[in-house]
C-alpha positions in Angstrom: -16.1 5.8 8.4 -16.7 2.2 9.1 -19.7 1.8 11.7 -19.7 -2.1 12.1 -18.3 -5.1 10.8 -18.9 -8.7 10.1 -16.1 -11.6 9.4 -17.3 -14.7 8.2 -14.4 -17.6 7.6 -12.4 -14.4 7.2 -8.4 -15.6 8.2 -8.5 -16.8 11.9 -12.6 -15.6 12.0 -15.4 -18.2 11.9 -17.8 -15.8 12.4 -17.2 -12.1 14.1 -18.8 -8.9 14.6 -17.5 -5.7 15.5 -19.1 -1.9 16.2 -16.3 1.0 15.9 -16.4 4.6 16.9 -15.6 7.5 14.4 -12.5 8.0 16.5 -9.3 6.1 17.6 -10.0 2.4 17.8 -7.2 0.2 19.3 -7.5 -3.2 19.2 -6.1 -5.0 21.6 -4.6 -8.6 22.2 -2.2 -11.2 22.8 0.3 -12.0 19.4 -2.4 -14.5 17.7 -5.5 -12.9 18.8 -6.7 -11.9 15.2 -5.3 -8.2 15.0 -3.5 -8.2 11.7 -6.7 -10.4 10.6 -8.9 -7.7 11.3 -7.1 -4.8 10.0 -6.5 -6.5 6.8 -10.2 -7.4 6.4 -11.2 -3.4 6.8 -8.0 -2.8 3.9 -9.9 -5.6 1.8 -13.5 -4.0 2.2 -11.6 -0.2 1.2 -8.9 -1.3 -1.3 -9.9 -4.9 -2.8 -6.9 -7.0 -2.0 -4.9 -7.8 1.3 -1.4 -5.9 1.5 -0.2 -9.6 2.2 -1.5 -12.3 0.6 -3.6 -13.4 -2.4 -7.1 -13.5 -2.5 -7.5 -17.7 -1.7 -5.0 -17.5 1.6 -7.7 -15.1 2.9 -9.9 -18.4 3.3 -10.6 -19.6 7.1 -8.2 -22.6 6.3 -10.7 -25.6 4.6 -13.1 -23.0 4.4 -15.2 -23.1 0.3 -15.9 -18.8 0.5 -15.6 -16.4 2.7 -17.7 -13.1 3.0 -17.2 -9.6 4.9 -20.1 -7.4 5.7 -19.7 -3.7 6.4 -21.9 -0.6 7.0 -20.3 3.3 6.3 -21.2 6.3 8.0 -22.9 8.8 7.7 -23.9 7.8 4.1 -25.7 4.7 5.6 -23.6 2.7 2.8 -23.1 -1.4 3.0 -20.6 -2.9 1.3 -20.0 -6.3 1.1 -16.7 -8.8 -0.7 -17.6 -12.3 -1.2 -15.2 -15.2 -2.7 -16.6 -18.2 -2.9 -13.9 -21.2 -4.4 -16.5 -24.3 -4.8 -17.7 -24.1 -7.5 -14.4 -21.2 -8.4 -15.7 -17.9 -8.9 -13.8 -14.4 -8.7 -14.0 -12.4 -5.5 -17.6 -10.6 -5.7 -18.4 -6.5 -4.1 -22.0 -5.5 -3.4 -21.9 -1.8 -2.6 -25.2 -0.4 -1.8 -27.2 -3.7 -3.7 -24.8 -3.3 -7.2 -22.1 -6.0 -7.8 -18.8 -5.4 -9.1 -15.9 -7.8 -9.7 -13.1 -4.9 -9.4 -12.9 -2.2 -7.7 -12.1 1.3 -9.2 -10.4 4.1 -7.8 -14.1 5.6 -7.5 -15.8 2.8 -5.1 -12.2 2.4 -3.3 -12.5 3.7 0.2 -9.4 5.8 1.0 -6.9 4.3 3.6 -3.6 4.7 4.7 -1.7 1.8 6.1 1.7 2.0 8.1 3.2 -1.5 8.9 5.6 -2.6 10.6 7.4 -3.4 6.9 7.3 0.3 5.8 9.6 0.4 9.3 12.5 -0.8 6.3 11.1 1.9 3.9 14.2 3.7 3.6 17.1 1.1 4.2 15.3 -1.6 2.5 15.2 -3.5 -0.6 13.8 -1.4 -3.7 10.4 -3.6 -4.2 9.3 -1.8 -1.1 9.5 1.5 -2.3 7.7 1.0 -5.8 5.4 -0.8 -3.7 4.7 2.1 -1.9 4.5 4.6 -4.7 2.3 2.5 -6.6 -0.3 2.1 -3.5 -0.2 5.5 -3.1 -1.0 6.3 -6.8 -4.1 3.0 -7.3 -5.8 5.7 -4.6 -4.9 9.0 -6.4 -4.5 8.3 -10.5 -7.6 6.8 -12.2 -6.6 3.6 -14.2 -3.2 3.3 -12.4 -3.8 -0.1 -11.0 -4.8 -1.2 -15.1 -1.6 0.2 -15.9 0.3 -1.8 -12.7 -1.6 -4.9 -13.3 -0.9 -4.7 -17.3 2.7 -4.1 -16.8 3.6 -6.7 -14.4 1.1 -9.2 -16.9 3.8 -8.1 -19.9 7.2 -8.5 -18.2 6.1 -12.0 -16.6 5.4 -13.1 -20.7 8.4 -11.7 -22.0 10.4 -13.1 -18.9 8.4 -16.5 -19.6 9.9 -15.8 -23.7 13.4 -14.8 -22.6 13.4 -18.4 -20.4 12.5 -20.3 -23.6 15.1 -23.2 -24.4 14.2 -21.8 -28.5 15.8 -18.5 -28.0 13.1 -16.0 -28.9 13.7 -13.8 -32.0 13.8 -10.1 -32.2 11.0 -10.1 -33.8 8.7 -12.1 -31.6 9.9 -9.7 -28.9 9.2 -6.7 -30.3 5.3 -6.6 -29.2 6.2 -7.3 -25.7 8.9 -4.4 -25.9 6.7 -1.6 -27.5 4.0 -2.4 -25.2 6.5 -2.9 -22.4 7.7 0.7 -23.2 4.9 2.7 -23.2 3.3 1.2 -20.0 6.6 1.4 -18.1 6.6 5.3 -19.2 3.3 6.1 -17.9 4.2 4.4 -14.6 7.7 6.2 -14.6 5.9 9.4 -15.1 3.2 8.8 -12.4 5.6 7.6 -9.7 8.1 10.9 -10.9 5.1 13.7 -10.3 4.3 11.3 -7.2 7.5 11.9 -5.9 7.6 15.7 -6.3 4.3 16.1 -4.6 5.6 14.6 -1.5 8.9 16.0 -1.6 7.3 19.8 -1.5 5.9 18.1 1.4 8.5 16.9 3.2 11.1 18.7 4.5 8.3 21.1 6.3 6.5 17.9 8.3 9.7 16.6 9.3 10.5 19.8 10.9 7.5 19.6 12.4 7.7 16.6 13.9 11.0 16.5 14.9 11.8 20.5 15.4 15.1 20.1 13.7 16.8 22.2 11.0 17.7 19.0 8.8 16.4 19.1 5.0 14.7 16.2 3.8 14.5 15.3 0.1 13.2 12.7 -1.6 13.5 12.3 -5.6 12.6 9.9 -7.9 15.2 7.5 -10.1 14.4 6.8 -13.7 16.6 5.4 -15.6 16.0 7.5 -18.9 14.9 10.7 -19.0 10.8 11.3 -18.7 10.7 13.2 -22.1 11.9 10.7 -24.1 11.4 7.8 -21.7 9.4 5.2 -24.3 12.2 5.2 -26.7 14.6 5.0 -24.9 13.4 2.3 -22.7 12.6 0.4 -25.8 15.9 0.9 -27.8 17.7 -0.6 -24.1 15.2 -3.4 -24.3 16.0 -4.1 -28.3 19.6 -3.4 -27.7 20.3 -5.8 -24.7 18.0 -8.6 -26.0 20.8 -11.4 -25.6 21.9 -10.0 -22.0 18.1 -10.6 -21.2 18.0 -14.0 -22.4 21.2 -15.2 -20.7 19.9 -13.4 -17.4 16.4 -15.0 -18.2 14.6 -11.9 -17.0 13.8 -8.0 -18.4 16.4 -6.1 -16.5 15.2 -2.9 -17.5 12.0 -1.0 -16.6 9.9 0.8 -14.0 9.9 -2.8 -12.0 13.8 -2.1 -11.6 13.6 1.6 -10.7 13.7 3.4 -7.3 13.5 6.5 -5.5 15.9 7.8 -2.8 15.1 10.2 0.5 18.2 12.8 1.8 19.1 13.8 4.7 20.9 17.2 4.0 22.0 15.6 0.7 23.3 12.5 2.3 21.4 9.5 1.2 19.1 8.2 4.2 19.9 4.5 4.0 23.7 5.8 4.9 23.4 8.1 7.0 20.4 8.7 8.3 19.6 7.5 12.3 17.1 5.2 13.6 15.0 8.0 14.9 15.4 10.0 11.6 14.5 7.1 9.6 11.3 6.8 11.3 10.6 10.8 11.9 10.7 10.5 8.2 8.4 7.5 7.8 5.8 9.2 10.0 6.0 12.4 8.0 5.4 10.3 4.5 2.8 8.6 5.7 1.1 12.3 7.3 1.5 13.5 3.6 0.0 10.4 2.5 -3.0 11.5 4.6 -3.4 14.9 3.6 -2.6 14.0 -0.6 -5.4 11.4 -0.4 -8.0 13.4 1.4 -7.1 16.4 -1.4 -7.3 14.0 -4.4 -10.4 12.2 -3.2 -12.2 15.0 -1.6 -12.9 12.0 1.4 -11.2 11.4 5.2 -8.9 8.6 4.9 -9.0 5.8 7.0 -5.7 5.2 8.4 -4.7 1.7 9.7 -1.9 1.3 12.6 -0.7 -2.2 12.7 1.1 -2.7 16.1 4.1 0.4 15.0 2.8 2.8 18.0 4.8 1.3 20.1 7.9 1.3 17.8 7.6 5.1 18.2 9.4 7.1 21.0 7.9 9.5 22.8 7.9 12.4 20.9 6.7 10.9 17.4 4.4 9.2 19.5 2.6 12.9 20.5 3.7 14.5 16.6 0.9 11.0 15.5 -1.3 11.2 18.3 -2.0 15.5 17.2 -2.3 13.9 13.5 -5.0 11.8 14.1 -7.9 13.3 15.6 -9.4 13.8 12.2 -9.0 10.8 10.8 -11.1 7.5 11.9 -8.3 5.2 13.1 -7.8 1.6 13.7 -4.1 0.9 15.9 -3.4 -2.6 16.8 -1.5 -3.5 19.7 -0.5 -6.0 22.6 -0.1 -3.6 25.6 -2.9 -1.1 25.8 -0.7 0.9 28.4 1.6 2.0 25.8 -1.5 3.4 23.8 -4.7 4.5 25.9 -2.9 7.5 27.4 -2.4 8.8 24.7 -6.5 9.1 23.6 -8.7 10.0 26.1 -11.7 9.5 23.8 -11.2 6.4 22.0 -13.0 2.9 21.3 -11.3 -0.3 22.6 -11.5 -3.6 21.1 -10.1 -6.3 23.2 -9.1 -9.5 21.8 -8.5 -12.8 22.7 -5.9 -15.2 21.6 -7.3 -18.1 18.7 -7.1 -21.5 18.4 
């Protein structure tokens, strides 16, 4: 668990200190008090990276660097992420005195974050779906985020080849498309067995959540089979080189995949209701919880930004039972809505920022 921390030129923070309790924390405020801020500087100090933006737009604006400073419980561990811009240097971590300039899956805290964003999980566009997956596995699959960083490194080149006003040649293209192949394989694979795991999952949490008899399936969509997934990946690629280069991008891939959730068989983004959508979205996420606490053999964080009160009643009590275990941090502007839910919790107010 996070004990204290300190934002330094951190987003909307000059300078900021907080102490948290090993329980629920809500943090409360007025819309442009610094909530989201906050939140995302814990997921920087546990993950590395903000879920949205890039590592310079988490500058105080005008500010050179900025720095967080944190202390875990009960190993008495600090861990500190520095970037500094003048002169340019790479964001910096100092956990217990050692400096790294990544983070791998071993010094990654665990955390869980539900958004209002995951609120279009199901019915929205296919980026946030892989997105998810992919978080999910940077936690759970050692080298995972090499793989996700390599890949997207490859298809931007080859997309950068394809847009060429000198048509590439097949043979120029064919390193991009063997290595393209056998990353997009591994993360195929990964995000498949991902899939399964939650769906054995799934069905039973929604059930107990919602008490209803509905069957809830979720399955993963490659487009080749995962047997022979690299060479058939790469004979698409080879075989559709001139559709690529009149499209001007790689249309075929992991980064054009999907994976689909059913209700009874019926695909959720069709028929599936408001409160089903989101019965299902608060059991992924409770899976989420339990598959990174088995992988990681540690107690997730779990981050709440301002989607409590997006909840009705009774998904509000099937969360509240879930997270007694876990150290919780729940933004939010009415403390009403939240507070009687926890009887033993820590409360952060916020003001609004100039």
């Amino acid at each position: 668990m996070i004990s204290d921390l300190r934002l330094q030129q951190f987003r909307s923070y000059s300078d900021a200190s907080f102490e948290f309790g090993a329980g629920v924390n809500i943090i409360v405020g007025p819309n442009g008090s610094g909530k989201t801020n906050l939140l995302e500087a814990i997921l920087v100090l546990a993950r590395g990276s903000s879920y949205r933006v890039g590592d310079v737009d988490l500058l105080q604006f005008g500010a050179p660097w900025f720095r967080l400073d944190a202390r875990l419980e009960p190993q008495d561990s600090t861990r500190i992420v520095k970037l500094v811009t003048t002169p340019r240097q790479a964001k910096s971590y100092d956990i217990d005195g050692k400096n790294y300039t990544r983070l791998s899956m071993q010094h990654m805290v665990p955390v869980v974050l539900f958004e209002p964003n995951h609120l279009q999980l199901l019915h929205g566009a296919p980026d946030l779906r892989r997105s998810y997956l992919d978080d999910i596995l940077e936690q759970t699959n050692p080298g995972f985020a090499s793989y996700r960083r390599n890949y997207r490194r490859i298809v931007a080149q080859r997309n950068t080849l394809l847009k060429r006003a000198k048509q590439p040649t097949v043979q120029e293209l064919f390193p991009w498309n063997l290595r393209l192949s056998e990353l997009g394989a591994t993360i195929t694979r990964a995000r498949a067995d991902l899939c399964d795991k939650l769906a054995a999952k799934l069905t039973e949490t929604y059930t107990e959540i919602s008490q209803s008899k509905t069957q809830v399936t979720l399955a993963y969509r490659p487009k080749f089979q995962l047997e022979n997934y690299e060479s058939s990946l790469l004979y698409k690629l080879e075989s559709h080189m001139h559709e690529d280069i009149v499209r001007g991008f790689t249309a075929y891939g992991p980064h054009r995949e999907d994976f689909e959730v059913l209700f009874d068989g019926r695909p959720a983004d069709e028929y599936a209701s408001r409160g089903e959508t989101r019965t299902a979205l608060l059991a992924l996420k409770i899976i989420e919880l339990q598959l990174l606490e088995t992988v990681r053999g540690q107690t997730p964080l779990l981050l709440l930004d301002d989607v409590f009160s997006e909840l009705d009643g009774v998904r509000r009590r099937a969360l509240t039972g879930f997270l007694q275990r876990y150290q919780t941090f729940l933004t939010t502007t009415d403390a009403d809505v939240v507070v009687k839910h926890f009887t033993d919790s820590t409360i952060i107010p916020l003001e609004r920022q100039n």
